[in-house]
N, C-alpha and C positions, 0 to 999 in steps of 0.2 A: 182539552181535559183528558179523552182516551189517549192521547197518545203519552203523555205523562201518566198517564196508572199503569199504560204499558213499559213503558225505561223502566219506574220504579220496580215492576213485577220482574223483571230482568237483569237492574242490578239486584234486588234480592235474592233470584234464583244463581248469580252469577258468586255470591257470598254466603250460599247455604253447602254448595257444594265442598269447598274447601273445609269448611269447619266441619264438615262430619267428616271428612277425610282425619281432619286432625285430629279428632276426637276416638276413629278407630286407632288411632297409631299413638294416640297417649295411652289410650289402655282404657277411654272412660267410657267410651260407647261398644258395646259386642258388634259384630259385624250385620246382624238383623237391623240395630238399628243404626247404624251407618248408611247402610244398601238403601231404607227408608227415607231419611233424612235428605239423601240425595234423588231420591226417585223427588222427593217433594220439590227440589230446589229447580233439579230440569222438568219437571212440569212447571211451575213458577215462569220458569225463563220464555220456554213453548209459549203458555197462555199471555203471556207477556208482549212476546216476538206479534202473536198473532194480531191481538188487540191493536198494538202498533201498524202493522202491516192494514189491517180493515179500518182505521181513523182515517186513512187518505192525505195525513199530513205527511210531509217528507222531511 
């Protein structure tokens, strides 16, 4: 069960980043919350990776 809350916190944080990418570069996000959007995504992926790593499934 940890080890699936962790992928999913991973591929979320692996699909947050991009879109606030693209969302600075369409003009709809200012770059504050771009920087944000993404700090959020690679924390996501971080807490993610970890949860995965301490479950003990491989």
């Amino acid at each position: 069960m940890l080890y699936s809350i962790g992928r999913l916190l991973q591929f979320a944080g692996l699909v947050i980043v991009p879109i606030a990418i693209a969302g600075e570069v369409a003009q709809k996000l200012d770059l504050k919350e771009s920087l944000s959007l993404s700090a959020i995504g690679c924390l996501a992926f971080v807490i993610g990776w970890s949860i995965q790593q301490f479950s003990g499934k491989t």
